[in-house]
C-alpha positions in Angstrom: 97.2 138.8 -78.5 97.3 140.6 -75.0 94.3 138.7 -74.3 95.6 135.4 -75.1 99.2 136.3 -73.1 96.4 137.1 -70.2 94.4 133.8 -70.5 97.8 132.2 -71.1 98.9 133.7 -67.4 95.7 132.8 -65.7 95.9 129.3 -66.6 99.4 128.5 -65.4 98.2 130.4 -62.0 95.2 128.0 -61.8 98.0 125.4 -62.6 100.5 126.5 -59.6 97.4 126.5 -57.1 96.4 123.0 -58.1 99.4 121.4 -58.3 101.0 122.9 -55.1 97.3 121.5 -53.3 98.3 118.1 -55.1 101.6 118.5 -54.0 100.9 118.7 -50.4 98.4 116.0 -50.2 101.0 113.5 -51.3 103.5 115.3 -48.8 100.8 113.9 -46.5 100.7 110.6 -47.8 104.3 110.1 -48.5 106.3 112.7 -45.9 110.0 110.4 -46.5 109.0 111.2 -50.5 109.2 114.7 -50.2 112.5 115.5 -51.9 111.3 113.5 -54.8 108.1 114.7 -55.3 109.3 118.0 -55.1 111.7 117.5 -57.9 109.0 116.3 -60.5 106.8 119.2 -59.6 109.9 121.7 -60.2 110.5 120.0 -63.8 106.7 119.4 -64.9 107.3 123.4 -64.0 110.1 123.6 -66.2 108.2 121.7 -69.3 104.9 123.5 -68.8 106.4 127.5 -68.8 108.9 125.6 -71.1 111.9 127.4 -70.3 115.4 126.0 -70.5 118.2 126.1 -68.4 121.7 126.9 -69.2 124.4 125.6 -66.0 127.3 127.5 -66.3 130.3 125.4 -63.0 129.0 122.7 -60.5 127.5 122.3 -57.1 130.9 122.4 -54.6 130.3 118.7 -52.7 131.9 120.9 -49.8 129.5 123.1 -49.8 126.8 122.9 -47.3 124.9 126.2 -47.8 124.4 127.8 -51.3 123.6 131.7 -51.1 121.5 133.0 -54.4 120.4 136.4 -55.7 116.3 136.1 -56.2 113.8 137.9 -58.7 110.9 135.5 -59.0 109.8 132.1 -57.3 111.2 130.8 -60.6 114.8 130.7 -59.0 113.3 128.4 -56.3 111.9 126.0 -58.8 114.9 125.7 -60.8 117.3 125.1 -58.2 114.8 122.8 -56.8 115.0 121.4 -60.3 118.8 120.9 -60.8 120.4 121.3 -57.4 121.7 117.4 -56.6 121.1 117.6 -52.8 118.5 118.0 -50.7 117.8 121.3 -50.2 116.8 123.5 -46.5 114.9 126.5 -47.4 115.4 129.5 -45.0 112.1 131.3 -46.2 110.1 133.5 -44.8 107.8 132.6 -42.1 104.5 134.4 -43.5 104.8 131.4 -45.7 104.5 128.6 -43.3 101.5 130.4 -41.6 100.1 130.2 -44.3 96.4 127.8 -44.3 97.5 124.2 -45.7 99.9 125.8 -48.4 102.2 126.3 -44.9 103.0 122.7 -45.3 105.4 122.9 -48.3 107.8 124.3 -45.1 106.7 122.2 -42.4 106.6 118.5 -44.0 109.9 119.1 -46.1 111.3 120.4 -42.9 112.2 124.1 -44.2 113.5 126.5 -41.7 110.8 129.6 -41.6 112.0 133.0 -40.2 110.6 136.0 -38.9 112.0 138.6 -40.0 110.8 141.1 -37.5 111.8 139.5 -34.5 115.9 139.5 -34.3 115.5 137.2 -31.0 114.8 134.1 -33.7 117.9 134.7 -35.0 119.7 131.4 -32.3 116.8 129.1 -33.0 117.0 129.3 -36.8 121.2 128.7 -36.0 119.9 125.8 -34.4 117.6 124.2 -36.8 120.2 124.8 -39.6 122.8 123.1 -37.4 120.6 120.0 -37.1 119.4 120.1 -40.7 123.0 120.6 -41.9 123.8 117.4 -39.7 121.1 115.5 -41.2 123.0 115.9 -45.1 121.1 119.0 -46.2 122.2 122.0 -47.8 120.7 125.4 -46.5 119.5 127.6 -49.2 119.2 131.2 -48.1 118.5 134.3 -50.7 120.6 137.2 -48.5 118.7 139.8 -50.6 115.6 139.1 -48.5 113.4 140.3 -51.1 113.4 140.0 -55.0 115.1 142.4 -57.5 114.8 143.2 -61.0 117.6 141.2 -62.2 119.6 144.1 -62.9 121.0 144.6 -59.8 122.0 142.6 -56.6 120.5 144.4 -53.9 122.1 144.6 -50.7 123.0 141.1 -48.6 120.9 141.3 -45.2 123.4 140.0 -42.0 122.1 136.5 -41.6 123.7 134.4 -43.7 127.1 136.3 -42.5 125.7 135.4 -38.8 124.6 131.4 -39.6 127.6 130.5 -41.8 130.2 132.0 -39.1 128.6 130.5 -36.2 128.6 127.0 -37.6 131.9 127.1 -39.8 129.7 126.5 -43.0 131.3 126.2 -47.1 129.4 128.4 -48.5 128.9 128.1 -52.4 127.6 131.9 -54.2 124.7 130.9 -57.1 124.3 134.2 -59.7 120.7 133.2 -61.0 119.9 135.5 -64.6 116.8 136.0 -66.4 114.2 134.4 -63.7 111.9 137.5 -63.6 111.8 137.8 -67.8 110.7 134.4 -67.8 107.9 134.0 -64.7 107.4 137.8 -62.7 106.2 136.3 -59.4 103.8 139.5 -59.5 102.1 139.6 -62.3 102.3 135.9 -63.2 103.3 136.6 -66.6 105.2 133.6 -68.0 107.5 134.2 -71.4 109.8 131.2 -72.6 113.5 131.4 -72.3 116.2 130.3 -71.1 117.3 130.8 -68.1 121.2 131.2 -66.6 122.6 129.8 -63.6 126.1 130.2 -62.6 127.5 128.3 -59.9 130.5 130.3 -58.6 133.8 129.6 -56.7 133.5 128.8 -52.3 133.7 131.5 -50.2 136.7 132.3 -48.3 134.1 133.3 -44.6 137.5 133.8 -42.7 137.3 137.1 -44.2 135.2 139.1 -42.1 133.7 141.1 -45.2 133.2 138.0 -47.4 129.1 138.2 -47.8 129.6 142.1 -48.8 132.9 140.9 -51.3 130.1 138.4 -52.6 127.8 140.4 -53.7 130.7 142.7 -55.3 131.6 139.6 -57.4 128.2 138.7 -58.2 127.3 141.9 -59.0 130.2 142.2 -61.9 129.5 138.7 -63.1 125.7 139.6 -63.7 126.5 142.8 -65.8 129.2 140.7 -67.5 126.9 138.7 -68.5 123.9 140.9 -69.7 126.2 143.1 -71.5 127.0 139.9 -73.7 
């Protein structure tokens, strides 16, 4: 059985490799496409781990930058999958340097960051001004790293910094049970189903709002896994 579980994981990374290469070829071919293609790729994802999702709330129409715990690049594929708008990544910008696989930033016109260079800080404010202009919603995980799924680890500054500078409505997402189904590590993929909660706006006039976040999300993810 282990040996079939490790066949099993193998094959769906043979699967993300190839598709994301088939992905970014058409991004290529069809640039204006993007946001479509990128949802059939996110629910052929969803059919082929087959994993459900359970929506708990709505997407705020007001909101114009969603903030999300992360444990596993599962989280990305399912808002991807369900998320109505059009959806600005901050990622990270290892990621866009990346050889060919770079252009799942560049042609969808993500915003990359680097992380260790705090001077980038006004150009990413910048981009996001002008993608937030353009209709998109900015997508940041404030964790800047994935967790367990037990715990919300502690929200870096910059989604504090971007939202107040540009007087964004910012909408909380508590995403549970991404790493049980697909650990981003190992590749291990286990059926399930997974949660996602969209929670109430953000009062940002509040100077401590991102840390009173995280409080909230916190007790609403140990509410739930004590169910």
């Amino acid at each position: 059985m282990k040996i079939l579980n490790k066949i099993k994981n193998w094959l769906y990374a043979l699967e993300i490799v190839i598709t994301v290469i088939i992905v970014v070829l058409i991004f290529f071919i069809a640039p204006s496409s993007n946001l479509w293609i990128r949802r059939k790729w996110a629910k052929m994802q969803r059919f082929l781990i087959g994993y459900k999702i359970d929506v708990i709330g709505s997407p705020d129409p007001r909101a114009n930058m969603i903030i999300a715990n992360h444990q596993s690049m599962l989280d990305i594929m399912a808002l991807e999958d369900i998320h109505p708008a059009n959806i600005c990544w901050i990622a990270k910008k290892e990621i866009e340097d990346l050889p060919f696989f770079g252009n799942v930033i560049r042609i969808p016109k993500m915003i990359s960051i680097d992380r260790k260079d705090p001077r980038s800080l006004p150009k990413i404010v910048k981009l996001v001004k002008e993608r937030v202009s353009q209709g998109r919603v900015i997508a940041i995980f404030p964790e800047g790293t994935r967790g367990n799924g037990d715990k919300i680890l502690k929200f870096k500054s910059g989604a504090n910094i971007i939202a107040n500078k540009l007087n964004l409505v910012v909408q909380p997402i508590l995403i549970i049970g991404s790493r049980k189904i697909l650990d981003s590590k190992s590749i291990s993929i286990n059926p399930g189903t997974l949660k996602v909660i969209y929670m109430d706006i953000v009062d940002t006039s509040n100077e401590n709002w991102l840390d009173d976040t995280r409080a909230k999300m916190q007790e609403l993810l140990e509410d739930n896994l004590t169910k």
